[in-house]
C-alpha positions as CSV (number, residue, x, y, z in Angstrom):
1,X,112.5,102.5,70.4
2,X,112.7,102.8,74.0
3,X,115.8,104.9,73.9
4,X,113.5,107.8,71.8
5,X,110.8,107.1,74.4
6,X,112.5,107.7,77.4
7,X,114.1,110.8,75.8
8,X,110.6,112.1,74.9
9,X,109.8,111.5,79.0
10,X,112.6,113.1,80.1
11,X,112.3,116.3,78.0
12,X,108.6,116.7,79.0
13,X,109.3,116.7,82.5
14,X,112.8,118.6,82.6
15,X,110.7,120.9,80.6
16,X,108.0,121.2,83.3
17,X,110.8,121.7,85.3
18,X,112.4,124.2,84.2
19,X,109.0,126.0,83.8
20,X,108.8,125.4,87.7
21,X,112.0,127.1,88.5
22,X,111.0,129.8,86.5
23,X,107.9,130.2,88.4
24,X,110.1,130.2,91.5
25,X,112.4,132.4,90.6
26,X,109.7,135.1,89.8
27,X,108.3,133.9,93.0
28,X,111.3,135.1,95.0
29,X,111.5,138.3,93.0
30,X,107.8,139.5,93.7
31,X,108.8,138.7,97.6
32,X,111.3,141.1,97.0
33,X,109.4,143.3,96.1
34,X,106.6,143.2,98.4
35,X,108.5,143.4,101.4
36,X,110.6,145.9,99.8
37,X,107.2,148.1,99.4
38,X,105.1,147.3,102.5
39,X,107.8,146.6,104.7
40,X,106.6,142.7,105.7
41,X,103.0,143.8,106.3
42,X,100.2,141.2,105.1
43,X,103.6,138.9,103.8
44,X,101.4,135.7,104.7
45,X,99.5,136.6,101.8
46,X,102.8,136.6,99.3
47,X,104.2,132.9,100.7
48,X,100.2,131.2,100.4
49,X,100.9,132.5,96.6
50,X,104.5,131.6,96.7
51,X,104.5,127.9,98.2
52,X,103.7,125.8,95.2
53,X,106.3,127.4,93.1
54,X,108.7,126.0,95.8
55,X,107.2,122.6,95.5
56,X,109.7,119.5,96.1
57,X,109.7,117.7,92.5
58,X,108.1,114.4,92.8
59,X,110.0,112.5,90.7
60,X,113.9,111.2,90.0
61,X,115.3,109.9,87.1
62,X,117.1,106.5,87.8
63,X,120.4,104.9,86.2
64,X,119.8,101.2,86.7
65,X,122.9,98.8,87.0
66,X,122.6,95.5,85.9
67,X,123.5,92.7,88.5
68,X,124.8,90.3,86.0
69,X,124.0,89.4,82.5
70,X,121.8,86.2,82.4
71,X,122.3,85.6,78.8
72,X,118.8,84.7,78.2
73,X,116.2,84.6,75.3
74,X,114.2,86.5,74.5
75,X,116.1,90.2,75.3
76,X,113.4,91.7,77.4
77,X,113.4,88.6,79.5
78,X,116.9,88.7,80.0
79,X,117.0,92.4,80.9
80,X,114.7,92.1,83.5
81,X,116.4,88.9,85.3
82,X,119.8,90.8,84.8
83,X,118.8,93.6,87.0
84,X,117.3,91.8,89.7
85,X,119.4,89.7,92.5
86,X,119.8,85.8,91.8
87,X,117.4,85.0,94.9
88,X,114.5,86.8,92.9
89,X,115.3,85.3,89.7
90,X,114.9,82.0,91.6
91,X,111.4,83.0,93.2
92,X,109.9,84.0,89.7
93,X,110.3,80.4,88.5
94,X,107.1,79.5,89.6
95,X,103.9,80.0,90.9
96,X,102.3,80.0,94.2
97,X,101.5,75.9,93.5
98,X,105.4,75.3,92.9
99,X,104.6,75.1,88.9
100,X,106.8,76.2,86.7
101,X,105.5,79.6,84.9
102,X,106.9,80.0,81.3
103,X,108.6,83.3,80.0
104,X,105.8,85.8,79.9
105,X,105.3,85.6,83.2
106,X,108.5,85.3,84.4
107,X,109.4,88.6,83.1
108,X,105.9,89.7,84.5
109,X,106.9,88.8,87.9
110,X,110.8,89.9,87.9
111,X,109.4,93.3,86.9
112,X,107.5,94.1,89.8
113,X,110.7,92.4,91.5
114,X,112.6,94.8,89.9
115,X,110.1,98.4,90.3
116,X,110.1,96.7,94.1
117,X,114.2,96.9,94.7
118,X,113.7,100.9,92.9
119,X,111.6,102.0,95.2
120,X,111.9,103.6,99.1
121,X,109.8,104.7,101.9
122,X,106.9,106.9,100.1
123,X,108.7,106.8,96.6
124,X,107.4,104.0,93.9
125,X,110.1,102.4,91.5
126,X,109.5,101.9,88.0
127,X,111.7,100.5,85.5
128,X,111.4,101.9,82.2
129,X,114.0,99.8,80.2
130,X,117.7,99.8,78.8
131,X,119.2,100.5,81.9
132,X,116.6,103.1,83.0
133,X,114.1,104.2,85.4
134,X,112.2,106.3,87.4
135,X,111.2,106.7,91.4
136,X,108.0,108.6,91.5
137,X,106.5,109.8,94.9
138,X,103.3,108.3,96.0
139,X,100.4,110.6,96.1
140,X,98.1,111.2,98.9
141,X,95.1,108.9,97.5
142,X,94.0,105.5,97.8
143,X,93.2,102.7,95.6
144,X,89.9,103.0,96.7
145,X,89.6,106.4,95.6
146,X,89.8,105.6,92.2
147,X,86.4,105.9,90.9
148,X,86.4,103.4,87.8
149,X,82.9,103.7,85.8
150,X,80.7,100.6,85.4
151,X,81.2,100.4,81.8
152,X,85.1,100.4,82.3
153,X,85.7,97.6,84.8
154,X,87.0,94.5,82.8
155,X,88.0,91.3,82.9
156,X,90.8,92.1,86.1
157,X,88.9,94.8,87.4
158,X,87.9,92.4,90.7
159,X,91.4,91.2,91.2
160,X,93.2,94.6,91.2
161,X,90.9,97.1,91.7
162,X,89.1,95.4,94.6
163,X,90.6,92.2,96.5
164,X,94.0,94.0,96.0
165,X,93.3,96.8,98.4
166,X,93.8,94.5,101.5
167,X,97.6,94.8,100.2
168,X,97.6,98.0,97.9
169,X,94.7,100.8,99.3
170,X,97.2,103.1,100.5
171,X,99.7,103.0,96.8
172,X,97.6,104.5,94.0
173,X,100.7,103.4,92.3
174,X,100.0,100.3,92.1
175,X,97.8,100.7,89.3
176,X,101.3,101.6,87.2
177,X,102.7,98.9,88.5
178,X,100.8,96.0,87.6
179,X,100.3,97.5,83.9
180,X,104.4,98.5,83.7
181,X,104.2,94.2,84.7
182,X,102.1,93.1,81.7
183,X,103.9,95.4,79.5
184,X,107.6,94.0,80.3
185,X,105.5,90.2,79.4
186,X,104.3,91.4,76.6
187,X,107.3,92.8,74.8
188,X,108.9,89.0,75.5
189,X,106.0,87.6,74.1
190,X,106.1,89.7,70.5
191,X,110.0,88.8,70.8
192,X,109.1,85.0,71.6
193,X,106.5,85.5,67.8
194,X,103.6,84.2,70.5
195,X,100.0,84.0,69.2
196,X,98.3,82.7,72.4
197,X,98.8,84.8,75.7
198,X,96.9,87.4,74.1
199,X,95.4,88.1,77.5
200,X,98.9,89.7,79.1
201,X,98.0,92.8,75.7
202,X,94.6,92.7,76.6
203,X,95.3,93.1,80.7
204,X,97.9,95.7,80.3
205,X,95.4,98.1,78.2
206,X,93.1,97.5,81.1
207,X,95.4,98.2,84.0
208,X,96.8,101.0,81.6
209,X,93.3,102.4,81.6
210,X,93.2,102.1,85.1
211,X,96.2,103.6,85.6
212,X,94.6,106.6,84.0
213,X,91.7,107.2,85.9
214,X,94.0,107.2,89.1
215,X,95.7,110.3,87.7
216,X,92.2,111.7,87.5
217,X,91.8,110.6,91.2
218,X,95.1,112.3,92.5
219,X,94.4,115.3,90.4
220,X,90.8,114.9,92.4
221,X,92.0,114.5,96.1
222,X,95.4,115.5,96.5
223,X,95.4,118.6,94.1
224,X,99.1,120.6,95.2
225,X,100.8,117.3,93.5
226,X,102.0,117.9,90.4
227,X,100.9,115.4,87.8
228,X,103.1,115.9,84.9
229,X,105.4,113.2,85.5
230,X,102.1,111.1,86.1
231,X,100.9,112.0,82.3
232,X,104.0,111.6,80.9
233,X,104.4,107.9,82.2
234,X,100.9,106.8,80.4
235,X,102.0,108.5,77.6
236,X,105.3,105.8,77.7
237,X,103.0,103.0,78.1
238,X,100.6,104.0,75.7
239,X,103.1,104.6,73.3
240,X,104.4,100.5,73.6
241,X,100.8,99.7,73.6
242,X,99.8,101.1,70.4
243,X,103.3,98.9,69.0
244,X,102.5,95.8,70.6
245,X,99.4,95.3,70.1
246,X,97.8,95.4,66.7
247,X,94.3,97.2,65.7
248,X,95.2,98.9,69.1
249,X,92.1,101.2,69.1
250,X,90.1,97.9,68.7
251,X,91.0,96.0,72.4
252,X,88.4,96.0,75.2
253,X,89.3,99.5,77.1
254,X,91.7,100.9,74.7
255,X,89.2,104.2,74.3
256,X,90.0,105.3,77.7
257,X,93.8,106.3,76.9
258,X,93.6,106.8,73.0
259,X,94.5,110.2,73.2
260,X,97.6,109.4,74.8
261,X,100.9,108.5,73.6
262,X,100.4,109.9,69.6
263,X,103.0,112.2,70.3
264,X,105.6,109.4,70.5
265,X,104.6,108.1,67.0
């Protein structure tokens, strides 16, 4: 499944793309143009129209090489702690009280290890899955920007949309982040046949939902970035959602992005 996903990302954006570069190129040839027919005069007016056809894309696909091959159960598990160093795999073990965490969260938790060794300097890492991912560039916004109505804040709305902001306010990303987290522990848990842990479905719709409302926000406050790639991501996740968890439309949230993802059925 994640193979035809991923293909469906790809050719949404390389679509957009090429759209772009189409833009540009008629871009350069009404330039041409112009100055051809008024010999440079008012040309300021031509490159304000021009610029964001010559827009820097905002995204790049990554190949991701696994480190090693664990040889773990379940497969989602194992494909997380085979792309990340042994010294994270280590860390993941347990929580912040020295506990040992079981396998859900483990692969929770080597995720955002994982998004974390994919990113750069203004560029947020996200692995996608078998071997793939993506580097996105951060948008000009804040968490805090992110206007969440009343009757959407859930259960984890507190924990990441407010107290994380000490740590998070200037990556609107993070949003992505956490719910790219609880999706990764979710697909271990419908490998591992789990009943309980119902919470790490129930929290990724959520973040998932918050995820989409900070597109709305970048769209809102930092308007020359092109969203696309942005759309196309909840679209992914949305997608996995509607397969992992069942009576989809039915969990707390799940209205807020049930017009996305259909077209990966």
């Amino acid at each position: 499944m994640i193979l035809e996903l991923i293909e469906n990302l790809r050719r949404v954006i390389l679509w957009n793309t090429f759209c772009n570069s189409l833009c540009t190129l008629a871009a350069f040839v009404l330039l041409a143009l112009y100055i051809k027919d008024t010999r440079w005069k008012n040309l300021w007016v031509v490159l304000l129209l021009v610029s964001p056809a010559l827009a820097e894309e905002n995204y790049k696909f990554l190949n991701v090489t696994s480190k090693t091959d664990r040889k773990l159960e379940p497969f989602t598990m194992n494909e997380v702690a085979s792309h990340i160093t042994d010294k994270d795999w280590r860390y993941v073990q347990y929580d912040q009280h020295g506990h040992d965490v079981d396998k859900i969260t483990k692969t929770h938790e080597g995720t955002h290890m994982l998004d974390a060794s994919l990113s750069t300097p203004g560029w947020q890492g996200i692995f996608i899955g078998d071997d793939h991912g993506i580097r996105l560039k951060i948008p000009d916004v804040r968490l805090d920007q992110v206007d969440i109505p009343m009757l959407e804040r859930g259960a984890v709305y507190d924990t990441y949309m407010v107290r994380s902001r000490e740590w998070w306010n200037d990556n609107v990303l993070y949003t992505l982040l956490e719910a790219n987290g609880y999706l990764h522990g979710a697909k271990t848990r419908a490998e591992m046949g789990w009943t309980s842990r119902s919470e790490t479905i129930k929290y990724g719709i959520e973040l998932t939902s918050y995820y989409a409302r900070a597109i709305e926000a970048v769209e809102k406050h930092d308007p020359d970035y092109d969203t696309t790639t942005l759309m196309g991501m909840l679209d992914l996740l949305t997608a996995q959602w509607r397969v992992l968890a069942p009576g989809f439309e039915d969990w707390p949230l799940a209205n807020v992005i049930a017009m996305h993802g259909k077209n990966y059925d």
